[in-house]
N, C-alpha and C positions, 0 to 999 in steps of 0.2 A: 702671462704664462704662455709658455708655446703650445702650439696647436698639433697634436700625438700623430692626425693623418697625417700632417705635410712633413713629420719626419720620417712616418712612412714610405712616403711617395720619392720625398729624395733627401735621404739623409748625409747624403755626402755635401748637400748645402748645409744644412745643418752645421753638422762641424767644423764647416769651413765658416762659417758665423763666428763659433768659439774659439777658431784657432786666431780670427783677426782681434780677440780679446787679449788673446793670451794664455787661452783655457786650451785644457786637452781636450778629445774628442769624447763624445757622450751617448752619440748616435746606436752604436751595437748594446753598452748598459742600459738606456731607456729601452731600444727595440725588442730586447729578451725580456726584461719586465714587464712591457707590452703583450707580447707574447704567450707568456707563462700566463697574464690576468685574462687572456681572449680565451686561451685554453681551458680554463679552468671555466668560465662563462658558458662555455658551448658544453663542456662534459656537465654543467648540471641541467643544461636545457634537456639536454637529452637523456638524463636521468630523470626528469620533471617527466617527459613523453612519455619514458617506459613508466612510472608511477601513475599518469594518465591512464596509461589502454591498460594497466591490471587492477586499475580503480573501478573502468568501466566492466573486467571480467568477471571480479567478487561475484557483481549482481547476479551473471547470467550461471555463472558455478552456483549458486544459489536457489536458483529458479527452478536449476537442473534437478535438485537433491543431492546434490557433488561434491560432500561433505567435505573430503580431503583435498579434491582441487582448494573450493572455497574458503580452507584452511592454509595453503601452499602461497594462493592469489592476497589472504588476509597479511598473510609474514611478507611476501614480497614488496606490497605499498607502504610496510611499515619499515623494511628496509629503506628503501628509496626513498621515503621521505627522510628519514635521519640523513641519509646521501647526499641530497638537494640539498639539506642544509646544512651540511660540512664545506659542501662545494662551494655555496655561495657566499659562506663566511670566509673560505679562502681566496675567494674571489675580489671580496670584499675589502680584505687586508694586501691584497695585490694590488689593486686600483688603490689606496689609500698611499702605499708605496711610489706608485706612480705618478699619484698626485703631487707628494710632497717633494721629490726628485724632479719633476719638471717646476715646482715652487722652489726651486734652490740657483734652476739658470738661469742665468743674464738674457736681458730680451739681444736679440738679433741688431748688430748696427745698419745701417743704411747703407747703402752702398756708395752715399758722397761722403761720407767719414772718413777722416787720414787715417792711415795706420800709423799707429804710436803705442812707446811705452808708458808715458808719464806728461806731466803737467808740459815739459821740454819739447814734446812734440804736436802739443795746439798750435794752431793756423790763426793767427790775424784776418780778421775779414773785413775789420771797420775798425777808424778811429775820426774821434770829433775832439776837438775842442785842445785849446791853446797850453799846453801846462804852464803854470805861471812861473815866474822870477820872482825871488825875494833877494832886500841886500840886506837879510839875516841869514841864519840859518834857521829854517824852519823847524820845528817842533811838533810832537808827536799829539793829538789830543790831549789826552790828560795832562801834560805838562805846559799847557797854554796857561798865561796867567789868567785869562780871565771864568776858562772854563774850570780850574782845578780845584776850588771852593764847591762848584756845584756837580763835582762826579766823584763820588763819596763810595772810594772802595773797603776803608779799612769797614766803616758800618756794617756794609752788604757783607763782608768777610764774617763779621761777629755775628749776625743774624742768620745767615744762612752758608755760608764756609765760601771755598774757593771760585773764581768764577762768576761774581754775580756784581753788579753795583748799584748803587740808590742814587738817581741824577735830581738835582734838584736846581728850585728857583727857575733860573731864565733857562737854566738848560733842558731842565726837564718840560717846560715849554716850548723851545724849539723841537726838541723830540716829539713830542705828540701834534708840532704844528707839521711837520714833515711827514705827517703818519695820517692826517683830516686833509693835507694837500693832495696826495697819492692817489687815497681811494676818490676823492670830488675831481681829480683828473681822468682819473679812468672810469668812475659811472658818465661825469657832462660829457667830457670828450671823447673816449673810448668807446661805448657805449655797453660797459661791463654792468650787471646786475652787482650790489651791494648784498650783500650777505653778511648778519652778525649769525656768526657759526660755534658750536661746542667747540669746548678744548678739551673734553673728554669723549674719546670713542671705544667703541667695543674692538674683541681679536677680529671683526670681520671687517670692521671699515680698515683697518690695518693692514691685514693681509689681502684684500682688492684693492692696495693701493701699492701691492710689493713690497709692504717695510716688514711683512712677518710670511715666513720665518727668519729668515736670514740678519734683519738685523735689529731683534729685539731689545738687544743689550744696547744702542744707541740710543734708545727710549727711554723711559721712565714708566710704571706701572706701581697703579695703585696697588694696594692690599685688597680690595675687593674687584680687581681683575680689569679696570679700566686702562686705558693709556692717555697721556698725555700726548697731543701733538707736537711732531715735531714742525710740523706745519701745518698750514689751513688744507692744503692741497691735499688731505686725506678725508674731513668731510665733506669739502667742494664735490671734488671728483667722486665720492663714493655716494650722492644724491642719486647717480644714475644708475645702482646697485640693483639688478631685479627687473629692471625699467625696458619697455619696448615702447620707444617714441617713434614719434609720428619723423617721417625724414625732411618736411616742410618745417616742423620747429628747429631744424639741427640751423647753424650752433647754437648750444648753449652755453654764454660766454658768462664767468662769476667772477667777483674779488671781492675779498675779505681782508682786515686788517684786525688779526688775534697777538696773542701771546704764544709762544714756541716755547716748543721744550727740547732739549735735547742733553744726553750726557757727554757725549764728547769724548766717548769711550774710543781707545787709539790714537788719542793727540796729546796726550801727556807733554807736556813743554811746549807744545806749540802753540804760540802769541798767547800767554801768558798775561802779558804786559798789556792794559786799557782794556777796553769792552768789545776787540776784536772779536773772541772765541766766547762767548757766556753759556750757561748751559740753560738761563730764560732770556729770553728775546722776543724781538715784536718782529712782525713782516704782514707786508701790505703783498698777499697773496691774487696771482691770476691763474682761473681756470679754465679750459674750452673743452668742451665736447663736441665731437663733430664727424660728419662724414669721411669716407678715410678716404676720398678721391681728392676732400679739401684740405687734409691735416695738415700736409707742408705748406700751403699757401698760410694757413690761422699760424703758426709758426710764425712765420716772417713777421705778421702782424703786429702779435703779443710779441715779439723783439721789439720790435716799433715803439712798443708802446710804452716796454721799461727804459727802453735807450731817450723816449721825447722826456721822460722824468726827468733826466739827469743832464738832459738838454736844459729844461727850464729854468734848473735849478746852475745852469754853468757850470756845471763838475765835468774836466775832462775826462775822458775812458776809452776804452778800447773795446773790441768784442770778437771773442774768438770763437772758432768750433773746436770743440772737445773733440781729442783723437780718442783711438776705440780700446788705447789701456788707461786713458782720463774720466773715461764717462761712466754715469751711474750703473746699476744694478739693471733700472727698470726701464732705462732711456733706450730709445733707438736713435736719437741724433741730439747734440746739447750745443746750444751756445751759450758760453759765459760772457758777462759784460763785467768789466774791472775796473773800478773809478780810483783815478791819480790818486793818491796819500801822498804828501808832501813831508810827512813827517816818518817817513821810511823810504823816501824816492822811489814810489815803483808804486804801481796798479795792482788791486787788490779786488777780489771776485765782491759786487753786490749784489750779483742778481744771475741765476742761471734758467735759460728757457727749455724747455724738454718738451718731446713727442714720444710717448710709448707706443705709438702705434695702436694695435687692436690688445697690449699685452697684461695694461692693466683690466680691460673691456672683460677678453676674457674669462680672468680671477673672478670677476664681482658681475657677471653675466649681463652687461648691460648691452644692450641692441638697440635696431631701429628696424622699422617697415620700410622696406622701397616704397617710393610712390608709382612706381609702373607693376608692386603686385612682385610673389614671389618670397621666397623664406623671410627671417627676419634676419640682418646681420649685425654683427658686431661693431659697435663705435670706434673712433679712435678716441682717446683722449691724451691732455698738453695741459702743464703746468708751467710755470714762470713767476720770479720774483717780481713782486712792483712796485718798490724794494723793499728789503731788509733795511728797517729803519733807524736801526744802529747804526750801521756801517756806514751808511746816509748821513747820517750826525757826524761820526767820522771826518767822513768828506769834504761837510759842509764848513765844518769848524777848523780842522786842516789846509783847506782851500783858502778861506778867509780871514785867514791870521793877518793880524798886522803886527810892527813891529814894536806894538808899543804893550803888546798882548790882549789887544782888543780885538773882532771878529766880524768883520763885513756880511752880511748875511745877504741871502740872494731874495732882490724885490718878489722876490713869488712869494713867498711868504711873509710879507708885512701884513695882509690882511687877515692873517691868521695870530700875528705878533701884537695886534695892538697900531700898527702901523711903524710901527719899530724897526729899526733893520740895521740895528748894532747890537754886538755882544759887548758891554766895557771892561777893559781889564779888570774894573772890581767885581764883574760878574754878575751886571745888570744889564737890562733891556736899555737900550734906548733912540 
């Protein structure tokens, strides 16, 4: 959420924020809403004062024998207090106005952001790794002979309708070994806390993490008010909700590996085909809390840290920065990382890393103490994929095709396999 002074102070930064979105200008609608709730704040203060000194006069009309004053003085405080609290209930639905209108804008980009319209105009900043040669033609996931016995869409369609699949056998063991590799990467090596997290949260861990109001309908919501994640990175980051840490423990760095939820609302037709788009899925989530002098440095890092994934694993990728009409809602700077599919020729997003700045901070009012003394400020906080362990499967299985429809798997996960480190085209381990 943006901060109401600083668009006071120069609101033509402001809109010039939104107009590198692509948004119109916002700055004079907030600042008259602003305006009209200040007003109305000060006119009940000052209806409270005059209620005050004729609350204090009653007595002394009173004391007097001053029957009609002390009658004039009784109606006036009883006026002003109905006032005061007219005022304040108007006041009250002005600020709530306020609230929800700066809950509806896009956080601020950074100022090393491209300007762009769309996906066509991200920047390349890195790529690793060799794309492979086959003398087939490569083939999509689910059409590999050895995986298509164990990725069982028409079931998940009977069971629970569009968009979902039941992977079974060796696959569905590759899947979850790719999912215990992730997170034992990122607690030994990373040095990220493990976190088994809800996949149900309340409207407030939701909306301190920007996904409500605006986009509800991407979610899923119980019948008694709960939400499904659509990722961890909403109770990760929403631990620091309320919270004033000390600035000697910052960062607080997490990862989780849950179940996601999402509807997929607005993508009608799009990758339809295999377990690209699902509306349940798994992700090996990262999250940093941290000082905002260090936020772009923890950025690079947790980049680091989902690109060494996909390093270990020998999946080639790419990794761009989102332009400022590509990027989230709540980001102020996004790199994607795309790992090859050979059975589409082209790089496909696994893992996207975000810094909202101070913007989710503060929604869900989470701070820190300086340690040299002084107010308490607001966090940044940074999310990132470590990865989507679908799309990972994907890659892996994609990448490792052989031609005979069997599946080379990458030595990091043998010891997760059994020591196995073949898919066979009948669709066993071996």
């Amino acid at each position: 959420m943006h901060d109401i002074r600083a668009i006071r102070e120069n609101p033509d930064a402001f809109d010039a924020a939104l107009a590198r979105r692509g948004d119109a200008p916002m700055s004079s609608e907030v600042l008259k809403l602003d305006e009209a709730r200040r007003g109305k704040i000060a006119a009940a203060e000052n209806a409270q004062a005059e209620q005050n000194k004729a609350s204090k006069e009653v007595g002394a009309a009173k004391a007097k024998g001053d029957e009609a004053e002390f009658e004039r003085l009784r109606a006036l405080v009883s006026d002003k207090k109905a006032e005061v609290a007219a005022m304040r209930a108007e006041a009250n639905e002005l600020d709530a106005q306020l609230t929800d209108m700066l809950a509806r804008i896009p956080n601020s980009p950074a100022d090393d952001v491209p300007a762009g319209k769309d996906e066509a105009d991200n920047v390349e900043v890195n790529r690793w790794g060799d794309i492979p040669t086959f003398d087939f033609t490569p083939k999509e996931h689910y059409d590999i002979t050895g995986v298509a016995p164990n990725m069982d869409f028409e079931t998940a369609a009977k069971t629970s309708g569009a968009r979902f699949v039941m992977l079974k056998g060796a696959v569905a063991r590759i899947h979850r070994a790719l999912a215990q590799f992730m997170v034992d990467t990122h607690v030994d090596e990373n040095g990220l806390l493990e976190v088994n997290s809800p996949v149900l949260v309340r409207d407030e861990a939701m909306y301190g993490t920007d996904k409500l109001p605006k986009f509800g309908e991407d979610s899923y919501q119980t019948t008694n008010g709960w939400w499904l994640v659509p990722t961890s990175e909403v109770p990760l980051t929403y631990t620091a909700a309320d919270e004033v840490m000390e600035e000697a423990d910052l960062p607080k760095r997490y990862t989780a590996h849950t179940l996601c939820f999402r509807s997929e609302a607005g993508s009608a037709g799009r990758d339809t085909a295999g377990m690209l788009r699902q509306h349940q899925f798994e992700k090996v989530e990262m999250v940093s809390v941290t000082h905002p002098d260090n936020s772009d440095t923890e950025q690079k890092r947790m980049l680091r840290c989902a690109e060494g994934i996909l390093e270990k694993l020998g999946i080639p990728y790419r990794t761009v920065i989102l332009c400022t009409g590509d990027m989230g809602f709540g980001a102020r700077r996004t790199f994607d990382i795309e790992a090859w599919v050979p059975g589409q020729n082209t790089y496909r997003e696994i893992s996207s890393v975000s810094t909202t700045g101070d913007f989710q901070a503060r929604r869900m009012n989470a701070r820190f103490k300086p340690k040299d003394g002084g107010k308490p400020q607001f966090v940044h906080t940074l999310n990132g994929s470590g990865l989507a362990v679908g799309r990972c499967l994907i890659a892996v299985l994609e990448n490792g095709q052989q031609a005979d429809g069997s599946v080379t798997l990458p030595a990091v996960l043998a010891p997760y396999l059994g020591g196995k480190t073949t898919l066979t085209s009948k669709g066993a381990l071996a």
